[in-house]
RODO-2510 file (C-alpha; in nm, 4 decimals, decimal comma):
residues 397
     n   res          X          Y          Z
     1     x     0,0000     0,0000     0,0000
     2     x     0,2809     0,2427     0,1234
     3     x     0,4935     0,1423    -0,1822
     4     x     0,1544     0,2111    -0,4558
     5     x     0,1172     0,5756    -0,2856
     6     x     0,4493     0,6547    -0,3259
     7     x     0,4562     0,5368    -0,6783
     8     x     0,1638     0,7599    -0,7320
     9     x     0,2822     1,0238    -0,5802
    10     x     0,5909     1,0578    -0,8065
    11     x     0,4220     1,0286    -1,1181
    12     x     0,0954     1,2599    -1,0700
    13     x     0,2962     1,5107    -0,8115
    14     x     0,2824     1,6271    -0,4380
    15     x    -0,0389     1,7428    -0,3328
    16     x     0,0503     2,0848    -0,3457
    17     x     0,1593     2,1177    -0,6692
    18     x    -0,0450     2,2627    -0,9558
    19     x    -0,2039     2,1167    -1,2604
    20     x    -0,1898     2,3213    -1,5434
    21     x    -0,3669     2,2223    -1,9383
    22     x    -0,0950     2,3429    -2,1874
    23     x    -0,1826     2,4182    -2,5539
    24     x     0,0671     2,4434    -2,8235
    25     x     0,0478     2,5015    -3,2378
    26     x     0,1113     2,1762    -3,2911
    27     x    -0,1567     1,8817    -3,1760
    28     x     0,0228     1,8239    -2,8891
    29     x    -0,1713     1,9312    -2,5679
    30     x    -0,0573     1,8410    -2,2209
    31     x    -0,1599     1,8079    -1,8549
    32     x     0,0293     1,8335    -1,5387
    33     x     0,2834     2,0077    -1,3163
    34     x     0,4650     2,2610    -1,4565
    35     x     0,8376     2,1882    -1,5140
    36     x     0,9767     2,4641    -1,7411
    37     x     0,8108     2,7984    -1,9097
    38     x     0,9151     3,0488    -2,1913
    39     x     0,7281     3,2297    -2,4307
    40     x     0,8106     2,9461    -2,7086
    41     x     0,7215     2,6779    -2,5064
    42     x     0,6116     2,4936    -2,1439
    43     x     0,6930     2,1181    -1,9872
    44     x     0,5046     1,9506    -1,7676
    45     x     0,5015     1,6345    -1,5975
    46     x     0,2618     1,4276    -1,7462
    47     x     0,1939     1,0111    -1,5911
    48     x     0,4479     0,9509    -1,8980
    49     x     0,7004     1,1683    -1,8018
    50     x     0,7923     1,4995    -1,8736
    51     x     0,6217     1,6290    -2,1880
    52     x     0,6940     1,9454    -2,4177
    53     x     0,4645     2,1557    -2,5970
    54     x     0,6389     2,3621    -2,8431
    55     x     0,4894     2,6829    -3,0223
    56     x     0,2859     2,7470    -2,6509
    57     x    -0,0700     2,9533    -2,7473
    58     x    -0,2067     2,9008    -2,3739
    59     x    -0,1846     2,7451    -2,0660
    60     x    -0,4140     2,7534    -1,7877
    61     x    -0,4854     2,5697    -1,4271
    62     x    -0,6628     2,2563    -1,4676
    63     x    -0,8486     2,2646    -1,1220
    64     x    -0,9210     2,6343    -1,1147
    65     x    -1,1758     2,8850    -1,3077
    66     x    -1,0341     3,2085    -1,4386
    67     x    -1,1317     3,4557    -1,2036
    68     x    -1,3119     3,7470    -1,3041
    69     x    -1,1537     4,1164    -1,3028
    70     x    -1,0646     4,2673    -1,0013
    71     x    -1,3320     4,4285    -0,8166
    72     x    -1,0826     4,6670    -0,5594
    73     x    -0,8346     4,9118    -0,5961
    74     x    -0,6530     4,9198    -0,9178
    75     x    -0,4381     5,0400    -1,2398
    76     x    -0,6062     4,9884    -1,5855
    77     x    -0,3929     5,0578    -1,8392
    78     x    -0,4391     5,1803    -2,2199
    79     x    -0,3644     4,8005    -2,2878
    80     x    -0,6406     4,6841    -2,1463
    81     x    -0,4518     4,5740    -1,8308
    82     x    -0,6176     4,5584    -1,4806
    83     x    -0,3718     4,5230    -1,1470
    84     x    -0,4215     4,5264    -0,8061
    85     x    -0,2703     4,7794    -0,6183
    86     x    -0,2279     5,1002    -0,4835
    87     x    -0,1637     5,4349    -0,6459
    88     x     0,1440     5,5923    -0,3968
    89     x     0,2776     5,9278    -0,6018
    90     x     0,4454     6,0099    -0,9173
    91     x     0,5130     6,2926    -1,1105
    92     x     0,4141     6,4829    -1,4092
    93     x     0,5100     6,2264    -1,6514
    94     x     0,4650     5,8869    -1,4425
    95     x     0,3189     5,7904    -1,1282
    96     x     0,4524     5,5394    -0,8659
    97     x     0,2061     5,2101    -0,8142
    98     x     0,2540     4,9705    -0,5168
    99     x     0,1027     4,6333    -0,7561
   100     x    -0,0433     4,3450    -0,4660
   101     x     0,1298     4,1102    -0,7032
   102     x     0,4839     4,2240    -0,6430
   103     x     0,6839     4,3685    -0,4047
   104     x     0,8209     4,7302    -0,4824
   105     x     0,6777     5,0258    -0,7233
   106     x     0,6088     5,0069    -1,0653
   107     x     0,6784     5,3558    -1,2604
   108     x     0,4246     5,3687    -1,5143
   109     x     0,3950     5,6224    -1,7915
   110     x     0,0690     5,8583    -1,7756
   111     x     0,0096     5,8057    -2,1088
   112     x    -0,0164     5,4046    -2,0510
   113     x    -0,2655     5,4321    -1,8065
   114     x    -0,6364     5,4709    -1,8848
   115     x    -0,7460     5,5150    -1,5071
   116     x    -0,6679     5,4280    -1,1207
   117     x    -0,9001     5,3409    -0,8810
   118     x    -0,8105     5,4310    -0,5417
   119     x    -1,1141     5,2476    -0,4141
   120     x    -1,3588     4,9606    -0,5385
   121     x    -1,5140     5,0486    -0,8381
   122     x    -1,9182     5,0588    -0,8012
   123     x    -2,0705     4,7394    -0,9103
   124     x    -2,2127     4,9460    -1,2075
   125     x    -1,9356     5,0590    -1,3257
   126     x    -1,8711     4,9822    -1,7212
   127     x    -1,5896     4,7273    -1,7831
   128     x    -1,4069     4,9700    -1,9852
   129     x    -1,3184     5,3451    -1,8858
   130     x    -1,3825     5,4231    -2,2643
   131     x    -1,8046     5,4571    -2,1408
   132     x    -1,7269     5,5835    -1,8110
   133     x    -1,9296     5,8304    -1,8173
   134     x    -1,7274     6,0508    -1,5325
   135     x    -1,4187     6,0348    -1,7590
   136     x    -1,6376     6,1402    -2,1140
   137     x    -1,6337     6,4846    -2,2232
   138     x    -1,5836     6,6932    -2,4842
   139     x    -1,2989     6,8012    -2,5138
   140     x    -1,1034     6,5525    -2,3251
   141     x    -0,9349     6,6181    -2,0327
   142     x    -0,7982     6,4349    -1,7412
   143     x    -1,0743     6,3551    -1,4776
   144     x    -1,0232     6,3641    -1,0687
   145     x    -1,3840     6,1423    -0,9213
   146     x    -1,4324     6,2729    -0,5785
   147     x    -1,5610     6,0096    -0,3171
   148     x    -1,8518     6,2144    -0,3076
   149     x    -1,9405     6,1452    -0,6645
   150     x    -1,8349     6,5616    -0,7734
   151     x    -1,6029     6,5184    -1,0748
   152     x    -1,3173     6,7877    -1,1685
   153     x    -1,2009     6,8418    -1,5238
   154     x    -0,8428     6,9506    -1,6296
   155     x    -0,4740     6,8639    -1,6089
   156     x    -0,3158     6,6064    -1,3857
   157     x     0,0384     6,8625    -1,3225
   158     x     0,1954     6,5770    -1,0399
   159     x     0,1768     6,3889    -0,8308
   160     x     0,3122     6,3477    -0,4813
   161     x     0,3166     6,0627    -0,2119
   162     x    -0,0257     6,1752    -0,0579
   163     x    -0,2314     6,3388    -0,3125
   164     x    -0,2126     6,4862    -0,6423
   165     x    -0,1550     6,8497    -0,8222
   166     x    -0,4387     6,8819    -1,0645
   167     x    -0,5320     7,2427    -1,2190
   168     x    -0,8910     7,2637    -1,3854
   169     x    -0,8992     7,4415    -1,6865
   170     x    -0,8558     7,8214    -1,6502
   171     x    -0,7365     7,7418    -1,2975
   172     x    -0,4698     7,7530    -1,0857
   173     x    -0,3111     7,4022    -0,9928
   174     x    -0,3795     7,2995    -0,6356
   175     x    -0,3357     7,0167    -0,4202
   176     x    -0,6048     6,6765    -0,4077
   177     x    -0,5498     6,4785    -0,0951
   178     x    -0,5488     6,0959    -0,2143
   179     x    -0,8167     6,0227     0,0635
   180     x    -1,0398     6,2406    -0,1315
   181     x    -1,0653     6,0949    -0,4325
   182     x    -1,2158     5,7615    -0,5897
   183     x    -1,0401     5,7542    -0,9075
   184     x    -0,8467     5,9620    -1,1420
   185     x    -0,9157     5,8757    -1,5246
   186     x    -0,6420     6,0272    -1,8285
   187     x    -0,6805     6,2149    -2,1361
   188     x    -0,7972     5,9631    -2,3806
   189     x    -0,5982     6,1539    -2,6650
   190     x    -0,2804     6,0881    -2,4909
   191     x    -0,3246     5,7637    -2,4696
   192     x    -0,0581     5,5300    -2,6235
   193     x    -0,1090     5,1641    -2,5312
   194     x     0,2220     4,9781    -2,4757
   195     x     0,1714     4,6473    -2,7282
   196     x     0,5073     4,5051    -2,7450
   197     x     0,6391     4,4416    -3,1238
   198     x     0,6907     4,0711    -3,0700
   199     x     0,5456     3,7899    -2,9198
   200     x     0,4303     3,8408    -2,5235
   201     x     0,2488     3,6936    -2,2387
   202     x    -0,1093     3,8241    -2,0765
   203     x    -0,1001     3,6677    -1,7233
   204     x    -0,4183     3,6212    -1,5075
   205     x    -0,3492     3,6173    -1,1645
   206     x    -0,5806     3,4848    -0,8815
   207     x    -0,7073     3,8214    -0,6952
   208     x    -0,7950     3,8899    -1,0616
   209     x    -0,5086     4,1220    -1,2009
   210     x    -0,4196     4,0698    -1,5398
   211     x    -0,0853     4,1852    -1,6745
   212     x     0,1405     4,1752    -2,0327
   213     x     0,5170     4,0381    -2,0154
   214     x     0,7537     4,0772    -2,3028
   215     x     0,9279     3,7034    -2,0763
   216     x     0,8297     3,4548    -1,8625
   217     x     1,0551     3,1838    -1,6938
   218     x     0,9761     2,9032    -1,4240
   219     x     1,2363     2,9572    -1,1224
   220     x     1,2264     2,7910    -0,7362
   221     x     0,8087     2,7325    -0,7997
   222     x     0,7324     3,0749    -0,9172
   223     x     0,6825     3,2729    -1,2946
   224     x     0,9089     3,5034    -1,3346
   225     x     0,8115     3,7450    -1,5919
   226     x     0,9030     4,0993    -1,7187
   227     x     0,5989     4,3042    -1,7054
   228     x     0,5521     4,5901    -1,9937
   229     x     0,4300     4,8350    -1,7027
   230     x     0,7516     4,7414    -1,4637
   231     x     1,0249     4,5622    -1,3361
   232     x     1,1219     4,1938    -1,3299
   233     x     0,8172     4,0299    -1,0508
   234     x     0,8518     3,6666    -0,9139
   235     x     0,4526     3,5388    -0,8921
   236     x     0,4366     3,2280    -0,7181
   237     x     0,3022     2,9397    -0,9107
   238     x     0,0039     2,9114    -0,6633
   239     x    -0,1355     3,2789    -0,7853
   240     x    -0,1275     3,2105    -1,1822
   241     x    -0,3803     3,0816    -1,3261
   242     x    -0,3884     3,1475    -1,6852
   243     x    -0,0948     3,2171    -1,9615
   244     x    -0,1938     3,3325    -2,3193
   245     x     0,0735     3,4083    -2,5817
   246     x    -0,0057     3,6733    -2,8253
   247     x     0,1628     3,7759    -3,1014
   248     x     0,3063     3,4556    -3,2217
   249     x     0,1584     3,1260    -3,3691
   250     x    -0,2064     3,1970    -3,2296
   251     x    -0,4189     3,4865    -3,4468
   252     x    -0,7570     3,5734    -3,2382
   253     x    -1,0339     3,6254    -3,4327
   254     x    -1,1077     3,9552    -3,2555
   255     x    -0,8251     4,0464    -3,3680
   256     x    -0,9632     3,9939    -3,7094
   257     x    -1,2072     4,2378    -3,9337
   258     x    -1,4726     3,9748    -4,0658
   259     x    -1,4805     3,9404    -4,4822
   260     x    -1,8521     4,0031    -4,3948
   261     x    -2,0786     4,0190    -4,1238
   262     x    -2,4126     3,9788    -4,0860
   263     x    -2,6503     4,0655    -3,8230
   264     x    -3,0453     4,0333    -3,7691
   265     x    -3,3102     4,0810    -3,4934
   266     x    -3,5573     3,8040    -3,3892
   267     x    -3,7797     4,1795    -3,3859
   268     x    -3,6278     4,4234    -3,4994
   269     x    -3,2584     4,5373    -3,5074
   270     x    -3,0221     4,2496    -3,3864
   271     x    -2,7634     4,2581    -3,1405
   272     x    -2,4141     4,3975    -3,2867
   273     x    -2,1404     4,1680    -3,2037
   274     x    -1,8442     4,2789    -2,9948
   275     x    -1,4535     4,2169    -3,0297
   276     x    -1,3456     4,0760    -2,6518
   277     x    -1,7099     4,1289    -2,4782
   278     x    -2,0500     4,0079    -2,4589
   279     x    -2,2948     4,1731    -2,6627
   280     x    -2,4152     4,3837    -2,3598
   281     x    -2,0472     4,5275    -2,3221
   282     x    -1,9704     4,2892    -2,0330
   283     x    -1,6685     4,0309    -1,9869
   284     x    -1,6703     3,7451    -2,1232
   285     x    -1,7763     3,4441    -1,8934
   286     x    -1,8111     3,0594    -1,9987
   287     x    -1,9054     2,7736    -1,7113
   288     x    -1,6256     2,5279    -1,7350
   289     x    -1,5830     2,2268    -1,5882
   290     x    -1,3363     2,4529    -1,2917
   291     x    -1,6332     2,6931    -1,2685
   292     x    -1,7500     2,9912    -1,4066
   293     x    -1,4411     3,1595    -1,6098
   294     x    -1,3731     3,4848    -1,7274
   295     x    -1,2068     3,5439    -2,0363
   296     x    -1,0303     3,8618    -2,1913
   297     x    -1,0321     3,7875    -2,5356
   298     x    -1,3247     3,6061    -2,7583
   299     x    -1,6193     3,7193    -2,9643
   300     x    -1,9718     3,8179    -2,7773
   301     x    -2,2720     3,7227    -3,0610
   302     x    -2,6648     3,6745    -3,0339
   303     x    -2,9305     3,5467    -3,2475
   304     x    -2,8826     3,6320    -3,5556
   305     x    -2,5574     3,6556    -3,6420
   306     x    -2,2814     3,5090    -3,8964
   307     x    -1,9164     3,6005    -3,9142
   308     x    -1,7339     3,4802    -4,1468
   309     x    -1,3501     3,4993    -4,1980
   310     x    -1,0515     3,5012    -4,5090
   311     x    -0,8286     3,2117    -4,3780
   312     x    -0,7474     3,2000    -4,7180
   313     x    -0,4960     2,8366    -4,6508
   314     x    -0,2906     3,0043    -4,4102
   315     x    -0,3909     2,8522    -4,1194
   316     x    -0,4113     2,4655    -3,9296
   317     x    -0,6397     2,4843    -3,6812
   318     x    -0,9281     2,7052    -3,5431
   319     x    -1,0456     2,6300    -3,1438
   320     x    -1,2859     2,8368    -2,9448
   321     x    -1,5194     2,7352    -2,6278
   322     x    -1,8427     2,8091    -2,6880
   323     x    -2,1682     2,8958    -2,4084
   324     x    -2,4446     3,0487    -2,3232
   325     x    -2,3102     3,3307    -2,1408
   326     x    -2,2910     3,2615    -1,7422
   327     x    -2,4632     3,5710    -1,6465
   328     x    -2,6980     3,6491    -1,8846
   329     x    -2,7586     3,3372    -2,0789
   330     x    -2,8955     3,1172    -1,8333
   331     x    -3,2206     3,0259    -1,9566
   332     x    -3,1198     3,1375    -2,3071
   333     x    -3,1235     2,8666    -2,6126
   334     x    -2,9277     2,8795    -3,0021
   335     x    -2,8302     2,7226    -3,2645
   336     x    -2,4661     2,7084    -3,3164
   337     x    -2,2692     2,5948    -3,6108
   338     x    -1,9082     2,6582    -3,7760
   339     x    -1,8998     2,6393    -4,1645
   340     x    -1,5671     2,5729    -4,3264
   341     x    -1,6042     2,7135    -4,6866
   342     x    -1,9674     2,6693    -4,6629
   343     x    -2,0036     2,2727    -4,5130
   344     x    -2,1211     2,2787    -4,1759
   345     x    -1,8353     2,0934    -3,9479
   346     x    -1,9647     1,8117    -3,7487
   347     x    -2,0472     1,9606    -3,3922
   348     x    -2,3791     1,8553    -3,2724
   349     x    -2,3318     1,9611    -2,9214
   350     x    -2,3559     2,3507    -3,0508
   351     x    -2,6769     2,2682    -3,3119
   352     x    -2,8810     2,3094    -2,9833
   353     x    -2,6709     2,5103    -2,7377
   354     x    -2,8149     2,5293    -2,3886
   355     x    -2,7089     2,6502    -2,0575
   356     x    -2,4070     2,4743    -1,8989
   357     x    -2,1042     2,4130    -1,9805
   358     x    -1,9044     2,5663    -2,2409
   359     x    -1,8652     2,3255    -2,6088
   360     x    -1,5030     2,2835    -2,6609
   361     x    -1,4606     2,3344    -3,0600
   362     x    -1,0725     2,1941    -3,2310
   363     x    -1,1145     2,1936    -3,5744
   364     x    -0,8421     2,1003    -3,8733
   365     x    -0,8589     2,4347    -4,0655
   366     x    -0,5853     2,2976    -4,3589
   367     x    -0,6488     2,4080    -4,6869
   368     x    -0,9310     2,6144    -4,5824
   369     x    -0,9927     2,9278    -4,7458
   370     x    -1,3470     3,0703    -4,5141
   371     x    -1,4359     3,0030    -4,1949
   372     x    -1,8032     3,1116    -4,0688
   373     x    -1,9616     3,1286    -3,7268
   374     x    -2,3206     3,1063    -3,7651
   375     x    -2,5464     3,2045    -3,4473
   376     x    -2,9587     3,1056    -3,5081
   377     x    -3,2537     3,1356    -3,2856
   378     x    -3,3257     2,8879    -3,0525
   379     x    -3,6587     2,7031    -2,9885
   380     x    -3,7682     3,0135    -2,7913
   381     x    -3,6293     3,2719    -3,0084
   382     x    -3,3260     3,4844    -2,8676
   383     x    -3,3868     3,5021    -2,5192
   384     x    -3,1415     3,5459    -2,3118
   385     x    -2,9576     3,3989    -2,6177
   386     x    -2,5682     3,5484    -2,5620
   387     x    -2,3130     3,3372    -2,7042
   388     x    -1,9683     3,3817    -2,6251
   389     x    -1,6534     3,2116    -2,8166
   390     x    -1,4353     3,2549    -2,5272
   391     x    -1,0300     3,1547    -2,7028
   392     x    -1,1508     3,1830    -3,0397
   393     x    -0,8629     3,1651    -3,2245
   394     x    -0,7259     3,0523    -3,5613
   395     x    -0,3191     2,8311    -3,5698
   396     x    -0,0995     2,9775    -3,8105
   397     x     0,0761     2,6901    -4,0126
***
């Protein structure tokens, strides 16, 4: 008995050690302990020994949902990042953030930043600062949201380590007390998101932050990785839960302008689809076999809707998961179906999509020159009918 459970023990790993599901741009797709990690590829200890996955697209925990976007104080950046932290002083061309994910400040450029939060956001506020309604205004300015709700309009001039200098327009600058304020959003036209050139990493952390890094390594049990916004940070493996590599083998289809969309209401106008959100502007969130997951990038579609796409040969493979979205799709109904130049592939799970869990889709793209995604009514029409394809993504060859 004592000899079996040691046996075991070596092949599937100690008890605190964490599963992750690697995907590469090859077929190859394995499950277990992480063993090594770079932006090209990730081993992990699989029952038959260590196993490589070269050309990485994603990898993810096994026994753990992603987690949705963090709900407390935070940085979002012009990138579309979101960390956890603190906002602690700056100056008039970077402030100073104290990130819960690292130890030490991170010196990040105004003009990569899209807003703080110095508190919790309220439950209603829009996922992106782009419709927050505070921070809208013509002409655009940077935006100081009192506690009290009272906005200011102007010019962010510094900041210091217990408040900022902001002057509103036609006045003289003065000084903002941090404990004031809720959040402080940035002059849209300024804004200059910092996409590396090559290939890079989006972490997703458990408290929710999600972060880019231009490297990633696997050192002493935690992920080292060079963040765009700061310095070198050592996340133990325990807090990652999800890896995606963009800008290399994997092309995202919301990355992608459709060769021709079309769009209809089951009344009326239809429901325009949205690059990286639900139709109703929200994040995208699947029900997985971990849980309810949050995704950052995908496509958000309702009844009636067809996208279709130029692959035009260049690609191998095209994957997505596919649901009823968790929130809002719960006692919605479709009809699902992919169409590779016009022939419907053979996935009769989506032909009646119901609430649940999310349809994995893996399909051989080779040779290919159109790919469509075709969202129908359901039974009872488009209720509640949102339909996410969380990871869609096409493999280059």
């Amino acid at each position: 008995m004592h000899t079996t459970f040691i046996t075991l023990a070596l092949v599937l790993g100690a008890p605190d050690e964490h599963t992750f599901a690697t995907t590469g741009a090859g077929d190859a797709a394995h499950t277990g302990p992480l063993v090594s990690l770079s932006l090209e590829s990730a081993t992990v200890r699989a029952p038959a020994g260590a196993r490589a996955v070269g050309g990485l697209v994603s990898l993810a925990r096994a026994d753990q949902p992603r987690p949705p976007f963090p709900t407390g104080a935070q940085l979002i950046s012009t990138s579309g990042e979101r960390v956890r932290g603190a906002l602690v002083g700056g100056d008039a061309k970077a402030l100073a953030f104290r990130p819960a994910c690292a130890e030490g400040d991170w010196k990040v450029p105004l003009d990569a930043v899209a807003a703080v939060w110095l508190v919790a956001p309220p439950a209603d506020t829009p996922t992106d600062p782009a419709k927050y309604t505070w921070l809208n205004g013509t002409p655009p300015r940077d935006v100081l949201l009192y506690r009290n709700g009272d906005t200011a309009r102007g010019s962010v001039a510094a900041f210091g380590p217990e408040g900022v200098t902001f002057a509103t327009d036609g006045g003289a600058p003065r000084a903002v007390p941090f404990k004031d304020l809720a959040a402080v959003g940035f002059n849209p036209r300024f804004a200059r998101p910092r996409k590396p050139k090559g290939a890079y990493a989006r972490l997703t952390l458990a408290d929710g932050t999600r972060f880019d890094a231009t490297a990633v390594a696997l050192k002493d049990g935690e992920v080292v990785a060079k963040p765009v916004l700061g310095p070198e940070v050592a996340i133990p493996i325990a807090k990652v839960i999800a890896l995606d590599v963009l800008q290399s083998g994997a092309v995202y289809l919301s990355d992608l302008k459709p060769a021709k969309s079309e769009v209809s209401g089951f009344v009326g106008a239809g429901w325009p689809w949205v690059a990286d959100r639900t139709v109703r502007g929200n994040p995208l969130r699947v029900l997985t076999p971990a849980g309810e997951s949050t995704f950052d990038r995908g496509l958000g579609t309702h009844p009636r809707t067809t996208l279709t796409y130029a692959l035009n040969g260049e690609y191998v493979r095209f994957e997505a998961l596919v649901g009823l979205d968790a929130g809002t799709g719960k006692r919605g109904r479709a009809s699902v179906r992919v169409l590779l130049d016009g022939k419907p592939a053979d996935l009769p799970d989506l032909k009646a999509l119901t609430a649940g869990l999310a349809v994995p889709v893996k399909l051989d793209v080779r040779g290919a020159k159109e790919l469509a995604l075709e969202v129908d009514f359901g039974p009872t029409g488009d209720v509640q009918g949102d339909v996410n394809w969380v990871g869609a993504r096409v493999i280059r060859k």
